[in-house]
N, C-alpha and C positions, 0 to 999 in steps of 0.2 A: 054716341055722337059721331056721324062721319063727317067727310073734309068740308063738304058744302054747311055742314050746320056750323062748324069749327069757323068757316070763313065770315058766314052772316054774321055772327056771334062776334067776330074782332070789326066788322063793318059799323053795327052797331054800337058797339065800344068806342073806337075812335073818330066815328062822327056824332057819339051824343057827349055820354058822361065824360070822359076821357078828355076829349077836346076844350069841356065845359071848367075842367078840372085842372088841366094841364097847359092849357092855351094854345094859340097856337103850335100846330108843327113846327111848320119852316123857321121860327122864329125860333125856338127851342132847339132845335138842331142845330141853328147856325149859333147861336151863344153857346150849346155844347160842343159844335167844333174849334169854333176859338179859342174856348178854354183848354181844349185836347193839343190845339196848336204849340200853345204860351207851356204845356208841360213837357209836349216833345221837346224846344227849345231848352229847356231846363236838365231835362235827362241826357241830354246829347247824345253821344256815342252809345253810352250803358245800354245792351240791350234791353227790349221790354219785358219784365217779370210778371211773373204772378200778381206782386202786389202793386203793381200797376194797372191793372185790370180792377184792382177795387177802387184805384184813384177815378178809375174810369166812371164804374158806377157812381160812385159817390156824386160826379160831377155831374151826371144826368139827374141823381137826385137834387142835387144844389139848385140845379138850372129850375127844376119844379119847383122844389121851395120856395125861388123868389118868385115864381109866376100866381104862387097861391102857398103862404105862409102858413095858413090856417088848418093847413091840411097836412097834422101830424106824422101820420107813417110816411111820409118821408123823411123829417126828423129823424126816427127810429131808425128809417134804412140806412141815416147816413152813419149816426154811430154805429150800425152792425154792420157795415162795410166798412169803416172805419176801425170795428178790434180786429174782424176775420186779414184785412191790411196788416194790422200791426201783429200779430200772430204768424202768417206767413212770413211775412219780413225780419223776424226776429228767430225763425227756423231754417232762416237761407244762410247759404254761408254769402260773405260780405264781395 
């Protein structure tokens, strides 16, 4: 597969299923940013870890969950971002 097939390929992704599946973009990003907002606020100072990066995914999966509940693996993703989080964070030091 090269770059142009690789590109048609995510074209078609995110203007059929994807979109169908996941809702709008801009809509989904902007409740993804909010919510990334509301947990900077929260972490303050701490710089950002590892295991804040799984907060991150998780929150992009959350934002899908509620755009389409029905639609399991994201579920799954959220508790397997949700151990691979708590595994990292209980191998950092404090």
């Amino acid at each position: 597969m090269n770059r142009r097939d690789i590109c048609e390929a995510a074209a078609e992704l995110i203007g059929g299923d994807r979109a169908a599946q996941h809702g709008d973009a801009l809509v989904g990003f902007a409740a993804i940013a909010r919510i990334m907002d509301a947990l900077d606020v929260v972490r303050g100072a701490r710089p950002r870890g590892a295991e804040d990066h799984a907060l991150a995914m998780i929150v992009v999966k959350l934002v899908r969950a509620s755009t389409n509940p029905r639609h399991l693996d994201n579920w799954i993703d959220i508790a397997g971002y949700a151990a691979l989080g708590g595994e990292i964070a209980s191998e950092s030091e404090p």
